[in-house]
N, C-alpha and C positions, 0 to 999 in steps of 0.2 A: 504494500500500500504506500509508494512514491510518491512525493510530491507535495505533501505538507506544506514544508517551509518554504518552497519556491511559490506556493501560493497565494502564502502570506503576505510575504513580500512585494509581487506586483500589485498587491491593494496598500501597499502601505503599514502592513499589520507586524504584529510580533508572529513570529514561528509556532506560539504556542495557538497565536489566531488559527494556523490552518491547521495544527491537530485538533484543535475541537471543532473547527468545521468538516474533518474528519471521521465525525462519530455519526456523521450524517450516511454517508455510502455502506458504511461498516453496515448499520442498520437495512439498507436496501439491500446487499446483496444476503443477510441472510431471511429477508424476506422472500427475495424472486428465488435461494435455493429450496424454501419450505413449499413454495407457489409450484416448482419446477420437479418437487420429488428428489432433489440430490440428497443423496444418503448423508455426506461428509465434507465439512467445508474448514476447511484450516488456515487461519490467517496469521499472516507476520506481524505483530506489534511491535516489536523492540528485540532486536537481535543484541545477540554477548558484547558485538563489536559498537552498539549504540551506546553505551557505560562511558566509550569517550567522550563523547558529545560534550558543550557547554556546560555544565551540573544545573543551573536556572533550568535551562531545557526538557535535561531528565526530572528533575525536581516536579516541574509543572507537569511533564507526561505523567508518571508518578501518582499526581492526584489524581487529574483526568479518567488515569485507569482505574482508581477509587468509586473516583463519581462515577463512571459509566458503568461500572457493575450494578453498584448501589442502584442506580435507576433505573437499570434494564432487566436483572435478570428475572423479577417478576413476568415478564412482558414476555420474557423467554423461555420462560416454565410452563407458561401458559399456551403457549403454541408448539410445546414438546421438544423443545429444542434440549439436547444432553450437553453442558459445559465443560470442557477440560482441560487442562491449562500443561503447557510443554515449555521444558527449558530450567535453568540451573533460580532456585527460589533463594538461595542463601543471601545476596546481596540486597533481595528484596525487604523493603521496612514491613513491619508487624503487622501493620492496617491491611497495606493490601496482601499479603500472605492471607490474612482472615478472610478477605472477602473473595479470595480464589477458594477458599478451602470452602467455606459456606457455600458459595453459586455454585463448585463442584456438586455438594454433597444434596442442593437444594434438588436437582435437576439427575440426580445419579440412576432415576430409574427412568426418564424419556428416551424416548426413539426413531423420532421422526425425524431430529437435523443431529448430528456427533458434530460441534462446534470443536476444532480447536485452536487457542490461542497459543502464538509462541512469544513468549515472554519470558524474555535473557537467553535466547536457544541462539546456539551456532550450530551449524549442519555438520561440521570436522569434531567440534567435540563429544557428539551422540556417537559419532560414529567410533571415536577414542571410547566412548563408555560403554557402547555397546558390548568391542573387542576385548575393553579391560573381566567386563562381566563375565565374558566366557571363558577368559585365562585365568580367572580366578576359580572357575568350576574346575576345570583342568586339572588346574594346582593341587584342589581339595582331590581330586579321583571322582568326583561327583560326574562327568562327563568327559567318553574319552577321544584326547585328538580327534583320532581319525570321524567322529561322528557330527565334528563339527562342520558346519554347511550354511546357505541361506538362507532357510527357515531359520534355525538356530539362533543366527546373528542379528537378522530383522527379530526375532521375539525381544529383544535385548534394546532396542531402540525408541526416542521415544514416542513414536508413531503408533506403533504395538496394538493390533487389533483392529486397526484400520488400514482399510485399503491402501494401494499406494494411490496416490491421485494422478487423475483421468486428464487435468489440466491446471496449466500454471496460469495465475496472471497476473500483469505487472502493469504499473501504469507510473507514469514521470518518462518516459521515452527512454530508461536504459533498460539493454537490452543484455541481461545477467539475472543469473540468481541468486547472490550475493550469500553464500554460506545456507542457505536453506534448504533441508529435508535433501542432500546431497543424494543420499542412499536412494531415497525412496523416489525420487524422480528419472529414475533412469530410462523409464519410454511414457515418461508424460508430455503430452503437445505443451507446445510454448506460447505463449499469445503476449505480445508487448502492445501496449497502447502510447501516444503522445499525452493521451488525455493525465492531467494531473490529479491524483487520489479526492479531494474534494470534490472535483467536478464530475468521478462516476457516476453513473445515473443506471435504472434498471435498462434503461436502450444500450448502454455503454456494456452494462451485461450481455445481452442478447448479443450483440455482435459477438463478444466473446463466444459465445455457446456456439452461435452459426459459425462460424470458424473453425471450431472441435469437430461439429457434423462434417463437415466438409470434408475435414481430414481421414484419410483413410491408414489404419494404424497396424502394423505388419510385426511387432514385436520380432523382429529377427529373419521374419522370412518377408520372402518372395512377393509380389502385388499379383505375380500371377499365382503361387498358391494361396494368398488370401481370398481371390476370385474363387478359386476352386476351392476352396472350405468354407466360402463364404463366411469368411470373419467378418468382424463387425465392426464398422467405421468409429 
């Protein structure tokens, strides 16, 4: 979700103006996934590498991420949405550790959207704790070498029990995925926008999705044996 501060800025605003005029699309997109039937929707808040930032900035993100739980997760409970929060919590202060833990626990038994937020996640260090977790079984005799494998090492990750995602999407016109869900993106469509994070909109959605349809997704093989197994776009 790119493009915050660059939006703030062409109005004249402070940086934290365009994060909270960011809480605006958060909201839409996961309405049109609950409108649209998508199982699972996982968004980037604050990556490990965002801690360097200005501190006023993280500060003010910080509450932001306070007050938007506080205010939404009813609204979120109520439309079945399951809340789950991804990423290293230690540097996070008390307040909001509480209110990740409550919204987790308020919402722990819906099923219609699996929300997850990644907040303080880098994609290199899941996948460091993934590896560390299974050399530690190793270590113990609890699981041997030779049995370790890809299931194994995705169990270990913090994605775990959700799909790998179908589509990426990025909006601020770079075209990277800056440390996110490294593993589990390995045959997800890519979709970059110019549009700036504030200004997504449910149309800004849709194009994203007509995009995904369009693509036809071969996971390894061939377009002529995906014709002839009829895989699925």
């Amino acid at each position: 979700m790119d493009g915050n501060g660059r939006w703030a800025s062409a109005r004249g605003g402070l940086r934290v103006d365009g994060h909270r005029a960011g809480v605006t699309p958060v909201r839409i997109v996961i309405e049109e996934c609950v409108r649209h039937e998508i199982g699972a929707l996982t968004l980037f808040a604050f990556s490990s590498e965002n801690w360097g930032r200005p501190r006023d900035e993280v500060m003010s993100l910080m509450a932001l991420f306070v007050e938007s739980l506080e205010a939404e997760i009813e609204e979120l409970h109520r439309r079945g949405v399951r809340v789950r929060f991804i990423g290293e919590r230690g540097e996070l202060d008390a307040r909001l550790r509480a209110s990740m833990e409550s919204s987790e626990h308020i919402t722990a038994t819906n099923s219609r959207l699996s929300l997850q937020i990644a907040l303080s996640y880098g994609g290199r260090a899941d996948i460091v704790g993934a590896a560390r977790r299974l050399a530690e079984q190793v270590e113990r005799r609890q699981l041997p070498a030779a049995a370790v494998d890809e299931p194994s090492f995705a169990a270990g990750l913090a994605l775990h029990g959700i799909a790998d995602p179908d589509l990426f999407i990025r909006t601020g016109g770079e075209q990277r995925i800056s440390n996110f869900l490294l593993w589990n993106l390995a045959y997800t469509e890519l979709y970059f926008t110019e549009l700036l994070w504030p200004d997504f909109d449910a149309a800004a959605f849709e194009a994203a999705l007509q995009h995904y349809a369009a693509r036809q997704r071969r996971f390894g093989l061939s377009a002529e044996q995906v014709r002839i197994d009829g895989g699925a776009v």
